[in-house]
Backbone and ligand atoms as CSV (ligand in chain L), in Angstrom:
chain,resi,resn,atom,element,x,y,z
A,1,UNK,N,N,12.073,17.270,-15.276
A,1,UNK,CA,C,12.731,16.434,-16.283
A,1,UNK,C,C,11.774,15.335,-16.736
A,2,UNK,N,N,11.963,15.021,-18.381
A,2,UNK,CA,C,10.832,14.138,-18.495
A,2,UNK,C,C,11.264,12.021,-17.909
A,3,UNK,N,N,10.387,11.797,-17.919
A,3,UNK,CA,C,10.657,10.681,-17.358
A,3,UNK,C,C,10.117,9.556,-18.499
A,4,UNK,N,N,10.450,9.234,-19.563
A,4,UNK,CA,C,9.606,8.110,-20.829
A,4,UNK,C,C,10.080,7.167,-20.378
A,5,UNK,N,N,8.513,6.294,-19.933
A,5,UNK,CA,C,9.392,4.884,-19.693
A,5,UNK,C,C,8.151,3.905,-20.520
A,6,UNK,N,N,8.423,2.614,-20.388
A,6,UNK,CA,C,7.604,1.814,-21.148
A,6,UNK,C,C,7.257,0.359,-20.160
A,7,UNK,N,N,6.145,-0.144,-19.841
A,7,UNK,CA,C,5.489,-0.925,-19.262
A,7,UNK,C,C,4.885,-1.708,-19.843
A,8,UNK,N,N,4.584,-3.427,-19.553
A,8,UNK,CA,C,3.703,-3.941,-20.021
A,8,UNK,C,C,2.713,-4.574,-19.398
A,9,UNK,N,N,1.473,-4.391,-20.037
A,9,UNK,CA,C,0.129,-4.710,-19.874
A,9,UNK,C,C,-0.493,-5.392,-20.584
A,10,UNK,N,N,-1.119,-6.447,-19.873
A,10,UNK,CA,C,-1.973,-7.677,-20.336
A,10,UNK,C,C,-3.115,-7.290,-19.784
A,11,UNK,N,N,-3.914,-8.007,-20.912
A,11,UNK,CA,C,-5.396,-7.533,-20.800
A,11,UNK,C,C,-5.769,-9.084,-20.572
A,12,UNK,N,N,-6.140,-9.321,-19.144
A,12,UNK,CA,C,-6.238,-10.919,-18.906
A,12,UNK,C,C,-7.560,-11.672,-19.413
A,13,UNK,N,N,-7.545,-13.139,-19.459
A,13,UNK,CA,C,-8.576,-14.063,-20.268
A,13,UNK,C,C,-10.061,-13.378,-19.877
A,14,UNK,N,N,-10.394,-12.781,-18.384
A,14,UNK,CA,C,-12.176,-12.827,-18.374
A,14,UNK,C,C,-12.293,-11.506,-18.875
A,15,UNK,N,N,-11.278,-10.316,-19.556
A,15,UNK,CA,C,-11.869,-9.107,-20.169
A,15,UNK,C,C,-11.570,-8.966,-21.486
A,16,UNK,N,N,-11.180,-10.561,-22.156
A,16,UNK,CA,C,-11.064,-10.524,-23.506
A,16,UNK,C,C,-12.056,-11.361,-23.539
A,17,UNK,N,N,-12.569,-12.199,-22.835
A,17,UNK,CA,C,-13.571,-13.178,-22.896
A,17,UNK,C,C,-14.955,-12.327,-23.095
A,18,UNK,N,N,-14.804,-11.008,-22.462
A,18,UNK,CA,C,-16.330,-10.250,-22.660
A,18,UNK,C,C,-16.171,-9.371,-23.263
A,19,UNK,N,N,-15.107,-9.220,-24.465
A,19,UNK,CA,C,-14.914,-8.120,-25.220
A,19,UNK,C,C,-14.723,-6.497,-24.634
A,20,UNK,N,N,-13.896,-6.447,-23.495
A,20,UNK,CA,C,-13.548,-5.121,-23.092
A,20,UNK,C,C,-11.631,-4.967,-23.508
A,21,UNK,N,N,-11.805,-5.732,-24.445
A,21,UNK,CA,C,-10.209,-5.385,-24.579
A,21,UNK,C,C,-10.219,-3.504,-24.999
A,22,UNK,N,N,-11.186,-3.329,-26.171
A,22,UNK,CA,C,-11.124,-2.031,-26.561
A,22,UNK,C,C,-11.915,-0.754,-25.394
A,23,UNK,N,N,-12.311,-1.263,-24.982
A,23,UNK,CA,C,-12.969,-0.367,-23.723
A,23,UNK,C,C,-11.681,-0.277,-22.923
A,24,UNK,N,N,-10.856,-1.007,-22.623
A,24,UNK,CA,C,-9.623,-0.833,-21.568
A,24,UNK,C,C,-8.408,0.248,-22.317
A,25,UNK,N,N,-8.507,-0.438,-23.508
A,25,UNK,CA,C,-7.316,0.324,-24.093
A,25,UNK,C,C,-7.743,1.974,-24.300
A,26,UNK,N,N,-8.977,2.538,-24.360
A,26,UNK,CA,C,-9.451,3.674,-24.814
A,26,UNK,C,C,-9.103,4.028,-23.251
A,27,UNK,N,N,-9.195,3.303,-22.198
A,27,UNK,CA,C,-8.709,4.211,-20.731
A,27,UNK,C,C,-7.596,4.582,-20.573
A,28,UNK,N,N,-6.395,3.626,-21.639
A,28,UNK,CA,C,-5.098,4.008,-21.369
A,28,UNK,C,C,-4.845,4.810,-22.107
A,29,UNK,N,N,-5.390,5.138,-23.452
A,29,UNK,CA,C,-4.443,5.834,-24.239
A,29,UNK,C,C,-5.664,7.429,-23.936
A,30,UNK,N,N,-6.418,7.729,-23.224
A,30,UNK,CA,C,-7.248,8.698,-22.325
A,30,UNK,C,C,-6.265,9.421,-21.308
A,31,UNK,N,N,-5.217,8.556,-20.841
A,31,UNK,CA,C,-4.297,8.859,-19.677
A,31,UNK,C,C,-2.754,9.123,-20.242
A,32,UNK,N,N,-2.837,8.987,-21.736
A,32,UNK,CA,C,-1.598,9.797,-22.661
A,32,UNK,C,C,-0.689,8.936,-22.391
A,33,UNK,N,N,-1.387,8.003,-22.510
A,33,UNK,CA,C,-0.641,6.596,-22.492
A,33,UNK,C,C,-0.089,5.970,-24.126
A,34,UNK,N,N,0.563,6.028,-25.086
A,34,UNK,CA,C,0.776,5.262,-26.203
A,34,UNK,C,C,0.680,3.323,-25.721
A,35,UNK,N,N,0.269,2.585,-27.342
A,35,UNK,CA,C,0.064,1.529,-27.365
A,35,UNK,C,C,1.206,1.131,-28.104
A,36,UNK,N,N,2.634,0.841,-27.994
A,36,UNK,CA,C,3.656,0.789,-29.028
A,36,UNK,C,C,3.853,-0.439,-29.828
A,37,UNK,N,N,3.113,-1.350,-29.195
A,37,UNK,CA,C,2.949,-2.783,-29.849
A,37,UNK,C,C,1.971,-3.337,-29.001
A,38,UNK,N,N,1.278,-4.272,-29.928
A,38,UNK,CA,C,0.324,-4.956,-29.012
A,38,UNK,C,C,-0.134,-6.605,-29.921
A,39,UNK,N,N,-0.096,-7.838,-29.330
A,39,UNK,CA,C,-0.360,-8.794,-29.909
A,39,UNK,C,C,-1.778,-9.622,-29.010
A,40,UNK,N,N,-2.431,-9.743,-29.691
A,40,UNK,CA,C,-3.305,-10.916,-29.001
A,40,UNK,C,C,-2.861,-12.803,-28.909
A,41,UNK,N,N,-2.388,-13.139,-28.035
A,41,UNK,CA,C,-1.602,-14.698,-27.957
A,41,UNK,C,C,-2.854,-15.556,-26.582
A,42,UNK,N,N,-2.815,-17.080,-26.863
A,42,UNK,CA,C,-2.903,-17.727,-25.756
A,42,UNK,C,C,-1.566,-18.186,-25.300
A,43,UNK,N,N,-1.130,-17.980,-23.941
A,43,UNK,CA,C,-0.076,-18.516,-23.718
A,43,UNK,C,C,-0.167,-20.083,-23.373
A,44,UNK,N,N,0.790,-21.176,-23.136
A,44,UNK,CA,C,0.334,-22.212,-22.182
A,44,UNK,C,C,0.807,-22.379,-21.230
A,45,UNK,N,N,0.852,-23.350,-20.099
A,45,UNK,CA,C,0.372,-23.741,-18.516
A,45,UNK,C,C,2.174,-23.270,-18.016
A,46,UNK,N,N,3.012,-23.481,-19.132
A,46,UNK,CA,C,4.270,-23.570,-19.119
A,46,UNK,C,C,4.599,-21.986,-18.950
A,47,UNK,N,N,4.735,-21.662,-19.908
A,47,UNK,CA,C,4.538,-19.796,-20.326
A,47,UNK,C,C,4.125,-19.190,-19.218
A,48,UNK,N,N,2.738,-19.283,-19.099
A,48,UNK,CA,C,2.336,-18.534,-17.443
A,48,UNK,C,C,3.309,-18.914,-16.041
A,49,UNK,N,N,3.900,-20.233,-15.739
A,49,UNK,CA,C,4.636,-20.233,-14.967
A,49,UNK,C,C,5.915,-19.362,-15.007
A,50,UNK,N,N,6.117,-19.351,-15.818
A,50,UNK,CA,C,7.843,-18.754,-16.375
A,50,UNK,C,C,7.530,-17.174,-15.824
A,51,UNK,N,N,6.296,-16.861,-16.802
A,51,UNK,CA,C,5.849,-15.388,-16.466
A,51,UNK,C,C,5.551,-14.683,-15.241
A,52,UNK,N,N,5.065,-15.760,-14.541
A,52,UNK,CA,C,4.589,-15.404,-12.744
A,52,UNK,C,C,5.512,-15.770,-12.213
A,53,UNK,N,N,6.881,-16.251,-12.300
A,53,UNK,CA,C,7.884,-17.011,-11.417
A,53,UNK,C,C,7.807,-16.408,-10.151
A,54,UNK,N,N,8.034,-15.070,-10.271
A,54,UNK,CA,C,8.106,-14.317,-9.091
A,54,UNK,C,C,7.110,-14.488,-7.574
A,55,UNK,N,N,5.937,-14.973,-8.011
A,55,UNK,CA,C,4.744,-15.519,-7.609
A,55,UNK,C,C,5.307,-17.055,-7.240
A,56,UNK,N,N,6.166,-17.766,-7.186
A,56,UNK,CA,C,6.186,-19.199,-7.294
A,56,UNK,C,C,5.567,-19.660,-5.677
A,57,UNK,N,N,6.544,-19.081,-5.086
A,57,UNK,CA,C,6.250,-19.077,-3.406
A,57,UNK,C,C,4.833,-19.239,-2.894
A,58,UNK,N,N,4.284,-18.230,-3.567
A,58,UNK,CA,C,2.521,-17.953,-2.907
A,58,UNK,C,C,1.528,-18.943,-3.507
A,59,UNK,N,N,0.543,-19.040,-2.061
A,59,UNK,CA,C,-0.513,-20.166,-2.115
A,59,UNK,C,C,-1.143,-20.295,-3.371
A,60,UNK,N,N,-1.293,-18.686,-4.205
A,60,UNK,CA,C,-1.998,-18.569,-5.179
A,60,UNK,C,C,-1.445,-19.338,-6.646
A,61,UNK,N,N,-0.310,-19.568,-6.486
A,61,UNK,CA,C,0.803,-19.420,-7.774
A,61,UNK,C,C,-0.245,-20.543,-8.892
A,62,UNK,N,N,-0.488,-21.768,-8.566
A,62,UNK,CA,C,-1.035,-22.458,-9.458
A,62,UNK,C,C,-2.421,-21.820,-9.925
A,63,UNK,N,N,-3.239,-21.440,-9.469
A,63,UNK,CA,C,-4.277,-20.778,-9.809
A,63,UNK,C,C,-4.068,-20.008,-10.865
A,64,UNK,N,N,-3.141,-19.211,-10.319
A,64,UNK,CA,C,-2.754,-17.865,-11.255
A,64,UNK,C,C,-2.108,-18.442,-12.507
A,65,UNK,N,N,-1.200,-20.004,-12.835
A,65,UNK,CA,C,-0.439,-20.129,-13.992
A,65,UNK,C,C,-1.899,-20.476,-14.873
A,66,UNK,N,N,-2.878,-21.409,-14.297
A,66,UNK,CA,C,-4.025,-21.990,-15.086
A,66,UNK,C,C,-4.503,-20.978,-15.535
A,67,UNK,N,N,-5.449,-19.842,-14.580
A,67,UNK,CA,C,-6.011,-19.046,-15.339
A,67,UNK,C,C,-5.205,-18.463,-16.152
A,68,UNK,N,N,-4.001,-17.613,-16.016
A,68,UNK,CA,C,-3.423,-16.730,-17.393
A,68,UNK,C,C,-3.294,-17.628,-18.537
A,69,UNK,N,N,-3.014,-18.803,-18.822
A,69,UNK,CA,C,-3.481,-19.692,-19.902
A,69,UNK,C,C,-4.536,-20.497,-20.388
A,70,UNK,N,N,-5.505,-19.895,-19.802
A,70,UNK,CA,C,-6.652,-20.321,-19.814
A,70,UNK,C,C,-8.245,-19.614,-20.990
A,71,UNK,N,N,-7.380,-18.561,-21.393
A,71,UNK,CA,C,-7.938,-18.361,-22.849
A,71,UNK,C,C,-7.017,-17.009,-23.298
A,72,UNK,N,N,-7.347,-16.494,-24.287
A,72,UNK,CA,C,-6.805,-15.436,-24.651
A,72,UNK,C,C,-6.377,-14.343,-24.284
A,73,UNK,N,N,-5.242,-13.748,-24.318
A,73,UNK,CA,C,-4.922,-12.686,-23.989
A,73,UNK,C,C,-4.703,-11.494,-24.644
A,74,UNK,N,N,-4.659,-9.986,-24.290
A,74,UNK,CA,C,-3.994,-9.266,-25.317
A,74,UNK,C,C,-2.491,-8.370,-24.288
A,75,UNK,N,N,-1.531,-8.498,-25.075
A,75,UNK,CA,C,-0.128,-8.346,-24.835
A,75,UNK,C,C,0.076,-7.083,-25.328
A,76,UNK,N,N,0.441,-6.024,-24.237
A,76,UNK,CA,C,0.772,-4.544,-24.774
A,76,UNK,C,C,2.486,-3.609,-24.143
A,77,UNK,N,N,2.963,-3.407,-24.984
A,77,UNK,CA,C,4.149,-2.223,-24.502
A,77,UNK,C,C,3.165,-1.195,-24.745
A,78,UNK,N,N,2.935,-0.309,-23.117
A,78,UNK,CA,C,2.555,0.889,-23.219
A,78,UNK,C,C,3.602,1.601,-23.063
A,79,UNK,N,N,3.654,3.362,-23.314
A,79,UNK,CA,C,4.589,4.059,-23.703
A,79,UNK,C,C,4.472,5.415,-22.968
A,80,UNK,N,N,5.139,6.030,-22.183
A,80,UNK,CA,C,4.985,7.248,-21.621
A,80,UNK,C,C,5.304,7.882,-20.759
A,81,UNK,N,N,5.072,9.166,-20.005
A,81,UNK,CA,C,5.823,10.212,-19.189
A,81,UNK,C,C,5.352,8.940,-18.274
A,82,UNK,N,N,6.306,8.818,-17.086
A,82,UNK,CA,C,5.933,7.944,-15.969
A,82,UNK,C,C,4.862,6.887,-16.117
A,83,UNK,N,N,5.097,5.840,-16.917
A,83,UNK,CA,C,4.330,5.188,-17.644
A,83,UNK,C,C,3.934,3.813,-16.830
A,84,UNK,N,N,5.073,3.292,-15.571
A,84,UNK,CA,C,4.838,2.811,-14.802
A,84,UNK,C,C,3.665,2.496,-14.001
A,85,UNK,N,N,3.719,3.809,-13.337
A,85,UNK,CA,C,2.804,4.152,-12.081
A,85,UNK,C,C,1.897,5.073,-12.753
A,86,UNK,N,N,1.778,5.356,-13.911
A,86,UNK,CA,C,0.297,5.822,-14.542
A,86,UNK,C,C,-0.575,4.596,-14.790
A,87,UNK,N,N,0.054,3.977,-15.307
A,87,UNK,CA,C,-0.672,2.406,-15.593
A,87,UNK,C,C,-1.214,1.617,-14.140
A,88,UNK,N,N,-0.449,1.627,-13.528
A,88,UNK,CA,C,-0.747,0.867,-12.253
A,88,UNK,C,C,-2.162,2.076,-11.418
A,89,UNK,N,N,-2.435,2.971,-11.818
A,89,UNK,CA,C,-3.242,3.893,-11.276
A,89,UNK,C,C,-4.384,3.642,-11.880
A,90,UNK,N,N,-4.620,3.536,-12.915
A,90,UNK,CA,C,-5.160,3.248,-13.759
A,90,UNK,C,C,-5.629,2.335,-14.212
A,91,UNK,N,N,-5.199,1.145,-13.672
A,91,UNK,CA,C,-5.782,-0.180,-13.305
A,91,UNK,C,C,-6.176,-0.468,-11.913
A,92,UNK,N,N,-5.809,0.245,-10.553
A,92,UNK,CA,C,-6.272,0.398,-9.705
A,92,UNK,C,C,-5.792,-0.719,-8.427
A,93,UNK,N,N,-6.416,-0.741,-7.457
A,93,UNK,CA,C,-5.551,-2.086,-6.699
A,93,UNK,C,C,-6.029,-3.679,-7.085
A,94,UNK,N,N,-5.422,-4.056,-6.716
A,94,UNK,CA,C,-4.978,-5.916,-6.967
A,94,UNK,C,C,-6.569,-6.712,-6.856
A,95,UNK,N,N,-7.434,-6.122,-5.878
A,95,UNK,CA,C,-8.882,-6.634,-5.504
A,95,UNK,C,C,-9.551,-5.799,-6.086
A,96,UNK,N,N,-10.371,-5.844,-7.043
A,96,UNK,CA,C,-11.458,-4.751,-7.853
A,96,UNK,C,C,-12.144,-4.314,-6.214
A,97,UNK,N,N,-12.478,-5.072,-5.313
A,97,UNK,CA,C,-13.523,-4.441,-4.054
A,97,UNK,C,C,-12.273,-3.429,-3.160
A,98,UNK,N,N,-11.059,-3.262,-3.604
A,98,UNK,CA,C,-10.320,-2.400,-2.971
A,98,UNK,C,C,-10.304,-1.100,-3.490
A,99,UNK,N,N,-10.436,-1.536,-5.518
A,99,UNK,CA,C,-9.910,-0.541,-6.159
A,99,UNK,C,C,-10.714,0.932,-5.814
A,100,UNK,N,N,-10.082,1.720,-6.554
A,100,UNK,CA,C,-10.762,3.101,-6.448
A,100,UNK,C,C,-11.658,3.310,-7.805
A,101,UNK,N,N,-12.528,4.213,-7.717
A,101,UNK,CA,C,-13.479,4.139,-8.486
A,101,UNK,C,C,-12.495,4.706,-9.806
A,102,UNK,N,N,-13.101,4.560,-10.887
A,102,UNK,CA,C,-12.984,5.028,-12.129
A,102,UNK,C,C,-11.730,3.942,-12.752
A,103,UNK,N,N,-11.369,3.153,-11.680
A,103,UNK,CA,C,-9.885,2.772,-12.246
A,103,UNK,C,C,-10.829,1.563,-13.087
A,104,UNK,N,N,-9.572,0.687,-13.798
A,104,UNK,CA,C,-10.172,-0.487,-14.959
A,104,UNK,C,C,-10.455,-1.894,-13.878
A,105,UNK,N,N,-9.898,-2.216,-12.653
A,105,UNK,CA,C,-10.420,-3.309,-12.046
A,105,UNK,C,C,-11.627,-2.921,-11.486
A,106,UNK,N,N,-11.876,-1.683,-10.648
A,106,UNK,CA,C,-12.844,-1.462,-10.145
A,106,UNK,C,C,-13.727,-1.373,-11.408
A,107,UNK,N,N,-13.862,-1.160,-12.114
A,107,UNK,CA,C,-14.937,-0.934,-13.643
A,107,UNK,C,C,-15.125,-2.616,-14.061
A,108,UNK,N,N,-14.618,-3.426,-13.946
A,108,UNK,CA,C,-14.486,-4.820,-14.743
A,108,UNK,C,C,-13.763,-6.123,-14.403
A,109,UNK,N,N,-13.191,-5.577,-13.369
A,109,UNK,CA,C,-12.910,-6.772,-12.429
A,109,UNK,C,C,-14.038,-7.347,-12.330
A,110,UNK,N,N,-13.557,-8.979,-11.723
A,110,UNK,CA,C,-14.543,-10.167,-11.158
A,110,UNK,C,C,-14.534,-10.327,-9.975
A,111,UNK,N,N,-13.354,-10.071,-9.536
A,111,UNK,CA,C,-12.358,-11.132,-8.434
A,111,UNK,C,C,-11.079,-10.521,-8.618
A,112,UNK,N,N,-10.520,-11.110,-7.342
A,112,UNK,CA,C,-8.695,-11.012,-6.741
A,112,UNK,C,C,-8.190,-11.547,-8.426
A,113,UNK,N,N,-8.457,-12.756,-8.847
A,113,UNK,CA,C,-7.720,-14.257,-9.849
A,113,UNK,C,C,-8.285,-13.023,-11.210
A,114,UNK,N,N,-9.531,-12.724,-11.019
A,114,UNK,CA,C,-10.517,-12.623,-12.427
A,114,UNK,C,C,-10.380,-11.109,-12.842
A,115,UNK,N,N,-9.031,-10.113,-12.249
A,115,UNK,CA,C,-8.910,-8.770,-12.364
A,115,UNK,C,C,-8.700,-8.004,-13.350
A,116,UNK,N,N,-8.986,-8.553,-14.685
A,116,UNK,CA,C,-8.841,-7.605,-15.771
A,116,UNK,C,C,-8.143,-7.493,-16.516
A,117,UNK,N,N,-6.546,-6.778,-15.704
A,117,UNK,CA,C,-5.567,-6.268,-16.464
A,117,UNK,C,C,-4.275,-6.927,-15.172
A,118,UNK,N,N,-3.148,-7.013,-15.793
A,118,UNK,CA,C,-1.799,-7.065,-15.204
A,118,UNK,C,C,-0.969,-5.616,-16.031
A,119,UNK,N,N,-0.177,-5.341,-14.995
A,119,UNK,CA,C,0.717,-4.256,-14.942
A,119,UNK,C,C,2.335,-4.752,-14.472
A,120,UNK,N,N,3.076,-3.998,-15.285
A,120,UNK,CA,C,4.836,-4.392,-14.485
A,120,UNK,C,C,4.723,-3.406,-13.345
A,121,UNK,N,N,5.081,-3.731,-11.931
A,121,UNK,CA,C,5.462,-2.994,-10.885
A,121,UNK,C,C,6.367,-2.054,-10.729
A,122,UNK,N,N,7.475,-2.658,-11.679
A,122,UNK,CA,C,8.760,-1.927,-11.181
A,122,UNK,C,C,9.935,-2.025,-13.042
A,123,UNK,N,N,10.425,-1.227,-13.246
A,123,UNK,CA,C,11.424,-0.772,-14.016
A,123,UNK,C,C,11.874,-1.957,-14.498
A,124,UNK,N,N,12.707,-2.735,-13.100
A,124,UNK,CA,C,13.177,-4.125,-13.877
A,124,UNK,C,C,12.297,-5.081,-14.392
A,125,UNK,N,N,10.625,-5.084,-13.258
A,125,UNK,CA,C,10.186,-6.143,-14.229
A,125,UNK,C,C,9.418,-5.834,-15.383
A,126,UNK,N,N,9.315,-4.552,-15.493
A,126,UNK,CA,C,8.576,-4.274,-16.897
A,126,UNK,C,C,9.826,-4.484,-18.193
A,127,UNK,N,N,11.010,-4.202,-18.212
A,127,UNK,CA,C,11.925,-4.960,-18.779
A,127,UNK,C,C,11.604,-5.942,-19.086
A,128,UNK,N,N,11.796,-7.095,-18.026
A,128,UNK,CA,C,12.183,-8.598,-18.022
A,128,UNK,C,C,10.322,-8.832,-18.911
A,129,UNK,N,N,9.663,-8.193,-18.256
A,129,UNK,CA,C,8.416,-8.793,-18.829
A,129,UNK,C,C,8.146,-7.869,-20.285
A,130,UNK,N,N,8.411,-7.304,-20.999
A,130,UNK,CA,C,8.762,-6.793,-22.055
A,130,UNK,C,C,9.284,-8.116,-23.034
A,131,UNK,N,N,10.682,-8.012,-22.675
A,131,UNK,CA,C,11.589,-8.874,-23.027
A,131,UNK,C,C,10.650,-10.205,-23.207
A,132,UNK,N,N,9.535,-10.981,-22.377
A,132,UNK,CA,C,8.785,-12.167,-21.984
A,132,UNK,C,C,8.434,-11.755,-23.394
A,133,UNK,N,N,7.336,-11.041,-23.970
A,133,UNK,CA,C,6.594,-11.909,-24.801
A,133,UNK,C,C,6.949,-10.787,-25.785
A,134,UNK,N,N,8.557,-9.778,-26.245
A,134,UNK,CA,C,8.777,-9.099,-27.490
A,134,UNK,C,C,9.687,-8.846,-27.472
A,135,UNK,N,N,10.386,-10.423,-27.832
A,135,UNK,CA,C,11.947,-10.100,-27.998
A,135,UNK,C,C,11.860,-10.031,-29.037
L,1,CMP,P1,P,-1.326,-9.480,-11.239
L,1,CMP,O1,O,-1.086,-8.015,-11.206
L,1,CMP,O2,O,-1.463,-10.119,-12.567
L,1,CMP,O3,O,-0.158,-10.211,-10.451
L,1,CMP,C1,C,-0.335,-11.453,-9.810
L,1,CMP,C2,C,-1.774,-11.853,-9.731
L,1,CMP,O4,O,-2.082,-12.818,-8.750
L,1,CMP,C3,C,-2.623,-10.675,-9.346
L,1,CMP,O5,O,-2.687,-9.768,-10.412
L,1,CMP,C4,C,-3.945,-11.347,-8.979
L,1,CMP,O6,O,-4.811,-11.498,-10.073
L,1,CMP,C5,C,-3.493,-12.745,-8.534
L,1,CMP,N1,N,-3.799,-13.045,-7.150
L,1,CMP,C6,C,-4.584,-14.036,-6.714
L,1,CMP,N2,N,-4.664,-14.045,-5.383
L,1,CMP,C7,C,-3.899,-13.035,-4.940
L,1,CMP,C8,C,-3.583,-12.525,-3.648
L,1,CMP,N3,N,-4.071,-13.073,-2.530
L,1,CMP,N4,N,-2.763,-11.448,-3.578
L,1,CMP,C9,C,-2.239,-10.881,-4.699
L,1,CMP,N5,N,-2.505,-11.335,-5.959
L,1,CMP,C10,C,-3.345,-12.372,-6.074
């Protein structure tokens, strides 16, 4: 049975900062991934909190609100058969020195903070984070 679901992906400040936004997106839509909307925004200090809430708890949380507002982003609904966990494969694990080869952190990651791309985990939060920046 087919499974179409839709996820969103940010292409974070240090891989728009070195111009791999289009190098990333040619990996997703390689993996029969659709791009169904996509905006380039800076968010601010405010915005990134709201967006990471889930994160509030962890040591990292302030780090993480500065950098995601900390220069440009590009904002995507991707589109597709199991579109979830194709994306999350495909960006690879959370530490580029964990990821697996070929994926987009291991290719262009910096760092844990400096990883490239964000992915929704799960059904509800690709919703809720959908909903975040295309209502
Ligand atoms: P992302 O998928 O955007 O979700 C939360 C982000 O927190 C994560 O990618 C990392 O960039 C960042 N982060 C920083 N430190 C950590 C950590 N120790 N564990 C998990 N995520 C971290």
């Amino acid at each position: 049975m087919s499974n179409i679901e839709q996820t969103l992906s940010i292409i974070k400040p240090d891989a728009v900062e070195r111009n791999l936004a289009e190098k990333i997106k040619e990996k997703i839509l390689e993996n029969k991934l659709i791009i169904k909307n996509q905006k380039k925004i800076q968010i601010t200090r405010e915005e990134a909190a709201e967006f990471y809430k889930v994160h509030q708890t962890k040591p990292f949380y302030d780090k993480l609100c500065n950098y995601l507002s900390s220069g440009p982003i590009v904002v995507m609904i991707l589109e597709g058969e199991n579109a979830i966990a194709v994306n999350r494969k495909i960006m690879g694990a959370t530490d580029p020195e964990q990821a697996d080869d070929g994926t987009i952190r291991k290719e262009f990651g910096i760092s844990i903070d400096k990883n490239s791309v964000h992915g929704s985990d799960s059904g509800d939060n690709a919703k809720k984070e959908i909903q975040f920046f295309f209502n």
